[in-house]
N, C-alpha and C positions, 0 to 999 in steps of 0.2 A: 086773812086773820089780822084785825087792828088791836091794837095796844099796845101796853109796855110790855117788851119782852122781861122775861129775868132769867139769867143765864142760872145752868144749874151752879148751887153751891158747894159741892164736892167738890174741895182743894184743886186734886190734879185734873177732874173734867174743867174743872173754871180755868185751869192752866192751859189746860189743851184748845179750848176756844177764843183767848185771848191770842195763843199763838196761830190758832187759823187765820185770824183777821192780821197778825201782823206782817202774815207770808204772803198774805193773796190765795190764803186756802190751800197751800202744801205745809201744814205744821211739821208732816215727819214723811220724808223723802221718801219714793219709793210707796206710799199707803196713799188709798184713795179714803180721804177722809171729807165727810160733808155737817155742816149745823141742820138739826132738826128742831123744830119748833112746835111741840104739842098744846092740846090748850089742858092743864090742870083738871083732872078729875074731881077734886074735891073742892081747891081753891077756885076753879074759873081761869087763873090767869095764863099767861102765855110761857110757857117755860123753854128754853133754848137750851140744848145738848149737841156733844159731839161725838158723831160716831165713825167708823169706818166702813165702806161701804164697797159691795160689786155691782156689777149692772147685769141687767141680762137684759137685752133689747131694750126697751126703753123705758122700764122699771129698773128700781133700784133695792137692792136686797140687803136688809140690816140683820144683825145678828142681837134676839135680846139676851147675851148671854151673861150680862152684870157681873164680869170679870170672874163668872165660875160659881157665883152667892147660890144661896140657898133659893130666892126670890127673885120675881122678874125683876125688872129695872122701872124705874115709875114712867120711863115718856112711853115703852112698850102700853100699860097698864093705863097712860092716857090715851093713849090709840085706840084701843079697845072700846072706849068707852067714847072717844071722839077724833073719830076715823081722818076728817081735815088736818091738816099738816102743811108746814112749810118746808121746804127743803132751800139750802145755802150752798149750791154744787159749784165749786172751780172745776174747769177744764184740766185732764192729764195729765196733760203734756200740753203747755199754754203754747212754745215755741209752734206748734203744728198748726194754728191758726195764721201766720205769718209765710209758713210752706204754703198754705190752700191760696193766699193773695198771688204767691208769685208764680201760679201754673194757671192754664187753663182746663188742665184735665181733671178730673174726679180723681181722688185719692184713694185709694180701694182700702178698706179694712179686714182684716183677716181673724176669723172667731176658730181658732183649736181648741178640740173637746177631745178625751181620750174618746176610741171605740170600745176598750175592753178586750180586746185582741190583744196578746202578748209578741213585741217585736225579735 
């Protein structure tokens, strides 16, 4: 996707993505938060938002939940309509690229799912 981005204008998301870029993409501790970049439905142009996000293998799962609104969120409703997307992902846990240099071995990761089974 080329052109000019425009971040969204909503006070605290415009908040919230200014402090992505000033952290290295951890604005709030502890949240896996990424910028998404839709292209405008109506206008064309490239509109930049920030969301928080989980993975599940190697997709990434957003929530349109527009903080509860009656209505979807407009980058969802630019999705829909044009499926291309950018995604702005920092890493975790950044320190753990710095572990993977100093070993030779593979790092294992570990995915816990409840069963359903009561302990």
């Amino acid at each position: 996707m080329t052109g000019t981005v425009h971040d969204n204008p909503t006070p605290w998301i415009a908040d919230h993505i200014r402090r992505f870029e000033e952290t290295g993409g951890h604005p709030r501790p502890g949240v896996a938060d990424l910028l998404l970049t839709t292209r405008g439905r109506r206008s064309g142009l490239l509109c930049r938002t920030a969301l928080a996000y989980v993975r599940d293998e190697d997709a990434y799962v957003l929530t349109a939940s527009n903080a509860g609104a009656d209505r979807h969120p407009a980058w969802y409703l630019n999705l829909l309509a044009t499926p291309e997307v950018t995604l702005q992902v920092v890493a975790a846990m950044p320190s753990y690229a710095a572990y993977r240099t100093a070993t030779t071995r593979e790092i294992p990761l570990v995915l816990v799912a409840p069963t359903g089974r009561a302990s």
